[in-house]
N, C-alpha and C positions, 0 to 999 in steps of 0.2 A: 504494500500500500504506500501513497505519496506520503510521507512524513510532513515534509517542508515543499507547501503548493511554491512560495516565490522563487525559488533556485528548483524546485521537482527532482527532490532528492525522496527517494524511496529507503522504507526501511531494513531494506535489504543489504543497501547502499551502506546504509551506515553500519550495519551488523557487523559486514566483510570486514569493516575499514578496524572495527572495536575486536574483533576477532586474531585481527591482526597487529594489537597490543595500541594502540593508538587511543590514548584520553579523549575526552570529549571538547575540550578546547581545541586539540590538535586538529581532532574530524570537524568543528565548527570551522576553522582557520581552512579545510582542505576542499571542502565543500560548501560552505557557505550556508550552511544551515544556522538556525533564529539568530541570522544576520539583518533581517530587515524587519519585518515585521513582529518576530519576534516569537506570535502564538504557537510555535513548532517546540519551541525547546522543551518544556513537559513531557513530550512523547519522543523525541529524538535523546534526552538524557533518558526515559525509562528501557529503550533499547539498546543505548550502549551498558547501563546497568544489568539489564538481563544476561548480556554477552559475555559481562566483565564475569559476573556470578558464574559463570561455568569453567570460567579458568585453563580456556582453551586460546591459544595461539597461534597462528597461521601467518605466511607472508603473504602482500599484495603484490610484490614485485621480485620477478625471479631476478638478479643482478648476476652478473656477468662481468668477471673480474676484467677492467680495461687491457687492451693490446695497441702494441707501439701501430702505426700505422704507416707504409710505408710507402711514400707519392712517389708518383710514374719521374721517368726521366725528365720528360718535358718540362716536366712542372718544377721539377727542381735546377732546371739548367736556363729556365725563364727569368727576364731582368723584372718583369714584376712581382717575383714573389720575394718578399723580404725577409730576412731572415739575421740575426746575429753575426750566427754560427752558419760558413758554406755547408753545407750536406754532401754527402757523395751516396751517387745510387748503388747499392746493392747489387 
C-alpha cells in the first residue's frame, strides 16, 4: 500500500530499505517520506518499527569492489585529455 501519497513511497519501499538496517531518519532523508506534508510518518515509523522488531538484515545494494580502468590508446595519447601524470598504455 502507498504509505506516503506526496513522494508515492509504498510500504514495501520502506520495509526493504529498514530490513536492510537503515533508521528511519536515514529512509526519510533517502526517500522523502513525511517530508512534506507530513501525515505519513505515523505509518511509515510503525513499518520501519515492525521491520526493526524482527531483527533481520539484508543488503539493498550488491557493491562491487572498484577496478583500475584502463583507456584505449587514443585516449591516452590525445592533447585533450589532461592528466598530471603521462600514462603509458598497457
Amino acid at each position: 500500500m502507498i504509505v506516503c501519497v506526496c513522494h508515492r513511497v509504498s510500504d514495501r519501499e520502506i520495509a526493504r530499505h529498514a530490513h536492510a538496517g537503515m533508521s528511519f531518519d536515514e529512509i526519510q532523508f533517502e526517500l522523502g517520506v513525511a517530508t512534506q506534508c507530513g501525515r505519513c510518518e505515523t505509518c511509515a515509523r510503525d513499518v520501519v518499527d515492525k521491520c526493526c522488531s524482527k531483527g533481520t538484515t539484508a543488503a539493498i545494494h550488491n557493491e562491487v569492489a572498484t577496478q583500475p580502468v584502463q583507456l584505449a590508446t587514443p585516449i591516452l595519447e590525445s592533447k585533450a585529455w589532461h592528466s598530471s601524470q603521462p600514462l603509458q598504455a598497457a
